[in-house]
N, C-alpha and C positions, 0 to 999 in steps of 0.2 A: 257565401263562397269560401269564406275565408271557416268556417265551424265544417263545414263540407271536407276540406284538406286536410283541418286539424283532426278529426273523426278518419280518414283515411290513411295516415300515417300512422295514428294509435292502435288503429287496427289487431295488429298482429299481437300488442301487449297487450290489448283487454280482452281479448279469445283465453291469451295464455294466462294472466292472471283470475281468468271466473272460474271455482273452482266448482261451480256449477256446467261450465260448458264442457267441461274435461270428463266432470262425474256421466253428464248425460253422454258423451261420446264412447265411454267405455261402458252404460249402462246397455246403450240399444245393439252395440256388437254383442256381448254376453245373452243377451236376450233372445236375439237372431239366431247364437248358437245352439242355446236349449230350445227354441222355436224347430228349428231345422232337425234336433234328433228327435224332436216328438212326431213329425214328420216323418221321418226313415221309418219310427218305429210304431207307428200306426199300422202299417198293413202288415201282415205275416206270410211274408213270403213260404213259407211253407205250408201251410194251410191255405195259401191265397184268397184271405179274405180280411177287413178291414176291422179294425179292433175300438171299437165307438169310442171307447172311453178316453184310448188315447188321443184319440181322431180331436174330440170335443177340446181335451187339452191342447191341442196343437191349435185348436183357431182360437182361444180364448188369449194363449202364448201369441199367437200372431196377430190378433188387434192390440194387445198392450204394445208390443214392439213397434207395430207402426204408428199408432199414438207417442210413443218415446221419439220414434223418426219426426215427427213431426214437432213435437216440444224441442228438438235438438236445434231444426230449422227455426224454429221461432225465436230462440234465447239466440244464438247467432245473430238474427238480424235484430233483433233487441240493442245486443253489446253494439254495431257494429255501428246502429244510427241512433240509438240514445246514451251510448255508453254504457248501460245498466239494461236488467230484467224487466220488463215490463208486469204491472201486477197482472193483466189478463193472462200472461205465460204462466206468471206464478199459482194461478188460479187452476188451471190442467191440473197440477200437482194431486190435486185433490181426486181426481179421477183417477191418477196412476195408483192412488191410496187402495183402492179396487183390487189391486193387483196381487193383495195379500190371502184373498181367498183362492185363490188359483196356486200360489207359494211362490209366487215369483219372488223371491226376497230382494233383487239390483234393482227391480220399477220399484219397487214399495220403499225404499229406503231411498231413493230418487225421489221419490212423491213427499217422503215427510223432509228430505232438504229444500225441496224445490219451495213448496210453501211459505218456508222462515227466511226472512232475507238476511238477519241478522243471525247467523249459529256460533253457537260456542262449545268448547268440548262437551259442557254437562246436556247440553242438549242432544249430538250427536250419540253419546253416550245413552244416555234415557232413552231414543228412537231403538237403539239395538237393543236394549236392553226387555223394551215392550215384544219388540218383532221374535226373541228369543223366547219369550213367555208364549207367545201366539203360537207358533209352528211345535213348543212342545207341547201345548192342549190338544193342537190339529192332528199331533202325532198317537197320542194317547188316547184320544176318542176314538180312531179306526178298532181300537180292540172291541168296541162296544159289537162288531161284526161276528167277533170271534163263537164260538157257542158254549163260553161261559167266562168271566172274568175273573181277576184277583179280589179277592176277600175286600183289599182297603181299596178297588180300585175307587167307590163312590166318595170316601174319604180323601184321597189323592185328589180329584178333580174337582170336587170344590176349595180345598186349598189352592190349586194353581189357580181356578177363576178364580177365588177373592184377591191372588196375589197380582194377577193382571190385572183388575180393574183396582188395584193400588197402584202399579206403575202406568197406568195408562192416565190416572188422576195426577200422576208425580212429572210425566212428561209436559202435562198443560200447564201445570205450576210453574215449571223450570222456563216452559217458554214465555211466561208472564213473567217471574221474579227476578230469573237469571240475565245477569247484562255484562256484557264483557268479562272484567276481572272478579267483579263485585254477586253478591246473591245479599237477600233479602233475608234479615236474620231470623223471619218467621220461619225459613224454612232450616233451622236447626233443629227442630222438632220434624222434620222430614228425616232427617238423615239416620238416626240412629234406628226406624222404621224400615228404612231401605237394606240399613247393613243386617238387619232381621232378616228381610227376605230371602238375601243370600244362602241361607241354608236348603233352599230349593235349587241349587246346584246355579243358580245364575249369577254368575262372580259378576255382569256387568252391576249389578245394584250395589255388591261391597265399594268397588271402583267409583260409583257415581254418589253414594254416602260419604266417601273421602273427602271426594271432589269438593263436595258440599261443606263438609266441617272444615276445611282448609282456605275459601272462599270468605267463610263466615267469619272466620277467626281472624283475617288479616293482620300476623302477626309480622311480617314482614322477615318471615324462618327464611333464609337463603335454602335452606331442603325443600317446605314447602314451596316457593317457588320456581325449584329446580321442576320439580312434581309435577306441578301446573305447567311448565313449560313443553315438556315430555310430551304430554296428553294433548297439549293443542298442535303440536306435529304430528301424533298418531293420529287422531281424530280427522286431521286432513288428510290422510293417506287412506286412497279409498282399498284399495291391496290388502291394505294389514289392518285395515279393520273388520273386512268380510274376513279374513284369514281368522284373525279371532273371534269374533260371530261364530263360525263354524264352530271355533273350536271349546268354545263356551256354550253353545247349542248344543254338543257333542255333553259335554259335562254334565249339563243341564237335563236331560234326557236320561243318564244312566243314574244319577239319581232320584229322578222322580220315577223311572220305573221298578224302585223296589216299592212303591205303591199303587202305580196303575197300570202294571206289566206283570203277566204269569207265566216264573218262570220254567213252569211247565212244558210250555207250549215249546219251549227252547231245548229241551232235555230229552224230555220222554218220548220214546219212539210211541207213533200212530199209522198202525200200517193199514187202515182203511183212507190213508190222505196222504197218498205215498207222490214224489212226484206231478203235485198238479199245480197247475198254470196259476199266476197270477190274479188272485178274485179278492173283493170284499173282505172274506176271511183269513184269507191268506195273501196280504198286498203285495208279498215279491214271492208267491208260492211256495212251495214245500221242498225238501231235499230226501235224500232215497230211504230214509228213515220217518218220512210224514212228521218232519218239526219244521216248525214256522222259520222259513229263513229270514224275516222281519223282526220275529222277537228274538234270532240269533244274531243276528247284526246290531240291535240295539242292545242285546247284555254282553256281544263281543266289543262295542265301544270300551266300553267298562275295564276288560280287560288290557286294550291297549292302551288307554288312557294312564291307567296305571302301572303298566310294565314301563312304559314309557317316560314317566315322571320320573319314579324310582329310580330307574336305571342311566336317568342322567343328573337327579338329585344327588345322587351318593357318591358320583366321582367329582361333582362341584364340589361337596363338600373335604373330602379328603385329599384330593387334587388338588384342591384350594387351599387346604391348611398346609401341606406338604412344599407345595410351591411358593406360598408367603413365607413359611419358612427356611427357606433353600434362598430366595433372591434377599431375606432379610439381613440374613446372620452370613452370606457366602463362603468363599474359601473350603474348607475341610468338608463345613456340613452341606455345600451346596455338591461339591464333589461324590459327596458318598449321596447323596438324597437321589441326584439327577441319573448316576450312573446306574443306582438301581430300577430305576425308572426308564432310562434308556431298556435297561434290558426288556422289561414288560413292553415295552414299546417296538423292539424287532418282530415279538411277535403278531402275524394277524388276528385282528382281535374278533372275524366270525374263527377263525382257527381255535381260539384261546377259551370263544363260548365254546365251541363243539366238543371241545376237551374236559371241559368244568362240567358240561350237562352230560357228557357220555358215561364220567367219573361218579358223577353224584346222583342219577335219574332227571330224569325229565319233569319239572314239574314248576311254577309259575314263581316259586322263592328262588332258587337254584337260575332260572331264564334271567333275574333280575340282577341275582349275583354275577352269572356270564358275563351278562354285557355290561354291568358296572366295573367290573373289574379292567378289563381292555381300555375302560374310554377316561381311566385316572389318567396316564401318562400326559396326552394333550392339554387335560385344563391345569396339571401342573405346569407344563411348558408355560401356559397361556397367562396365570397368576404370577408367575416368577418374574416374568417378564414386564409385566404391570408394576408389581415391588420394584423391582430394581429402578424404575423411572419413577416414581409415587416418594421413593426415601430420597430421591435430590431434592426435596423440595423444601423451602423455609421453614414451613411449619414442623417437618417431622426433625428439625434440628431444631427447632424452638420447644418441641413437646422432650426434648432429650434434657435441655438445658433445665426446665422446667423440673427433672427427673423421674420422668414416670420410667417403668418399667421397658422391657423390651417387646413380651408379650401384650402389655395395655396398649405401646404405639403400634405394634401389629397388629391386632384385632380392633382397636377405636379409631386410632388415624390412618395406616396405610390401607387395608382389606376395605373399607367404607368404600374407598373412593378407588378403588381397583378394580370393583362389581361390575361397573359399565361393562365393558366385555365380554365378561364370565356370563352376563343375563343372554348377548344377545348372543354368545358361541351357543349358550343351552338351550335355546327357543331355535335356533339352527340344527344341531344335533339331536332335539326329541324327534324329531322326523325320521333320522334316522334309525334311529331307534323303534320305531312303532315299524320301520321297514324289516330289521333284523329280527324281533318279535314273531314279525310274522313271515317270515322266512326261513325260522326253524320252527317254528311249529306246522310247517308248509312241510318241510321233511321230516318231522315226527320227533324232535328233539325240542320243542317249547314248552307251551301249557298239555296238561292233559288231556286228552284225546276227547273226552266227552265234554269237557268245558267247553260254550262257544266262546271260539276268536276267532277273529277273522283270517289270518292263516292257516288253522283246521276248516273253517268254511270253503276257504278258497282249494284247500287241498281235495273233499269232496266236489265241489263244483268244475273242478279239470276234468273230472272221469265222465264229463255228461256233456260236452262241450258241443258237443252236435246234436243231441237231442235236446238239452234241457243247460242250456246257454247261459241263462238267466241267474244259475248257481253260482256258477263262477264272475260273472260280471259285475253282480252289483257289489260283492266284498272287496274284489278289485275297483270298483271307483270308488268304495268306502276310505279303504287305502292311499289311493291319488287323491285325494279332497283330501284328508287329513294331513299328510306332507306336506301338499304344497300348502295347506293352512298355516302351519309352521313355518315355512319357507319363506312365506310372504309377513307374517307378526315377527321375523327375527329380519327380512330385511328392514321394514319399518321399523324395529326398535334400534338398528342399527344408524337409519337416518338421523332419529330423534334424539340416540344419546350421543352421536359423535360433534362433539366442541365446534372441531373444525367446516360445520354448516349452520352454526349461529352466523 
């Protein structure tokens, strides 16, 4: 009676605390939801007839979901009367593992947590890392439809199998070796193997090589440990880890198809495949010039990816020196730095692109300079402000007395520890960025017209919107998946770097 009570009152903290029942309650909604649009988008209402392929996804989409509904009910009453998962619960997991041939990525990454009762960030980390290698092979074999491939694509495809089944070897490892803080110093001969693979565009394996050399080393670095700490906040956040997934997926994909992707198919007009529907050959169909709107989305990643980076890379960086040195030295120089910056700051800054690309042409150097230029003014705000609280502090009067220089404690002692911010303002603002990208290239002032981006895609797929829907739609969810990927890896690095939620 008395374990009965005590079990009834805890109730509501061991729900809240499993971060298993949380992950499952946000998996089977998500699920439901892409369950429900394969559903809408099964039958064609305009042809009035039923589209199998989709059809088949939608029930495949709906037994994982309700198998999730049901692991959700089971882990519930698990926490509720043993206080803990029951291994038979944990054992489902392996069924939702299933899920990855269908591309459900929220069951599949539900099924490899659900499994491990003990996880740790390098774990979490390896599962996305394997599932990032899997859906870009699964992506990259559809070209095999196509009616003729890239020269390296047989070369491209067994480097990524042999690199998946090295991270698929590196995941079973990590969940054998890896234990809390500590790793098994055999596997420092892992790591410098993993940060190798990286160059297949999958940054989780640079990230989980770290992880690993910094584990192994227990050198008791206050950095290293800052690091480590980070990573077991991001890793618990299920938000900003899919957010990054995506957006490491996204990466991952635009350079492995400069060998298993032809960029042909992308470019060159084929007017005997002009406008047709969704097949085999052409998985999101063709646009009014017969190029593959799949391999246009997939080499227009490329280009946001990288208008996007740049264009908020390059006002950290001069924003940031501008504004460390404006809140450092104040007085005269903070006057004349800010005021000039005030003024770039009245202006709007799509106004400021519109003016910079009208002045200069149109073209993807010039789109990078626009909107870098506009978006200095805020991170110097943003840096100055960080200085000016960073120089009260002990140390940067002990680094004075000491006598270093003014520029060594600016750039070694105050900027180090002023970055917090600056990372998670720029993981917030590339979103914007890949918005405004593709919003002048949308009205003819971006990249050039025959490069694919996704705001040139999107501007051809408005003129089709009632015939041929399907142009304009999937660059636009390209777009909405990307941002919010951003939105959600710079709320979560917000959680993880601010002090005040230790």
């Amino acid at each position: 009676m008395i374990k009965k009570l005590f079990n009834h009152r805890d109730t509501p903290y061991q729900l809240k605390s499993s971060s298993e029942y949380s992950q499952a309650g946000f998996t089977w909604v998500v699920s439901l939801t892409l369950t429900l649009i394969l559903l809408l988008n099964s039958y064609s209402f305009g042809n009035e007839s039923l589209r199998p392929y989709i059809f088949i996804a939608f029930i495949v989409y709906a037994l994982f979901t309700l198998l999730q509904v049901f692991i959700t009910t089971r882990i519930r009453k698990d926490l509720i009367r043993d206080g803990e998962i029951r291994r038979s619960t944990r054992a489902l997991g392996y069924i939702q593992l299933l899920s990855i041939f269908s591309g459900n990525v929220f069951v599949a990454t539900f099924g490899f947590h659900l499994i491990k009762k003990e996880k740790n960030p390098e774990y979490t980390i390896a599962v996305y890392m394997l599932l990032t290698q899997i859906f870009v092979i699964a992506l990259s074999a559809i070209n095999m439809f196509k009616p003729y491939v890239s020269n390296t694509f047989l070369i491209g495809m067994v480097v990524l199998l042999f690199v998946t089944i090295f991270h698929l070897a590196t995941l079973l490892l990590i969940a054998k070796y890896v234990n809390g803080h500590y790793a098994d110093s055999r596997l420092k001969w892992l790591a410098l193997p993993l940060i190798l693979t990286a160059a297949t565009g999958n940054i989780f394996a640079l990230i989980l090589g770290i992880n690993l050399l910094s584990k192994i080393r227990k050198n008791g670095n206050p950095a290293v440990t800052r690091w480590a700490d980070v990573w077991v906040k991001i890793t618990a956040n299920n938000t900003a880890m899919l957010g990054l997934f995506f957006i490491i997926f996204l990466f991952t994909i635009s350079v492995s198809s400069l060998l298993t992707f032809e960029y042909s198919f992308a470019v060159d007009n084929n007017y005997s495949a002009i406008l047709q529907q969704p097949s085999l050959a052409y998985p999101l169909g063709t646009d009014d010039f017969g190029r593959c709107l799949y391999s246009r989305i997939v080499f227009g990643a490329r280009i946001s990816l990288i208008v996007g980076f740049m264009s908020t890379l390059i006002p950290v960086i001069i924003g940031g020196a501008l504004g460390a040195i404006s809140g450092y030295y104040g007085r005269h120089t903070d006057n004349i730095i800010m005021r000039l910056l005030d003024v770039l700051y009245a202006i709007p800054g799509i106004l400021l692109a519109i003016a910079i690309i009208a002045a200069f042409g149109a073209n993807t150097v010039n789109l990078i300079i626009a909107l870098s230029v506009g978006a200095i003014p805020t991170y110097a705000r943003t840096m100055r402000a960080n200085v000016l609280l960073v120089s009260t502090y002990e140390y940067i009067d002990a680094a004075r007395a000491f006598g270093s220089s003014n520029l060594s404690i600016i750039f070694k002692h105050i900027v180090p520890n002023s970055l917090a911010p600056m990372i998670v303002k720029s993981t917030l603002t590339i979103g914007g960025a890949v918005i405004s990208t593709s919003s002048l290239s949308y009205l003819g002032l971006g990249v050039e017209p025959h490069i694919p981006e996704w705001g040139n895609i999107l501007k051809i797929g408005s003129t089709y919107l009632e015939t041929n829907p399907y142009l304009a739609i999937y660059p636009g969810l390209a777009i909405i998946a990307l941002v919010l990927s951003f939105n959600f890896l710079g709320d979560g690095l917000r959680d993880a770097l601010d002090p005040k939620l230790d």
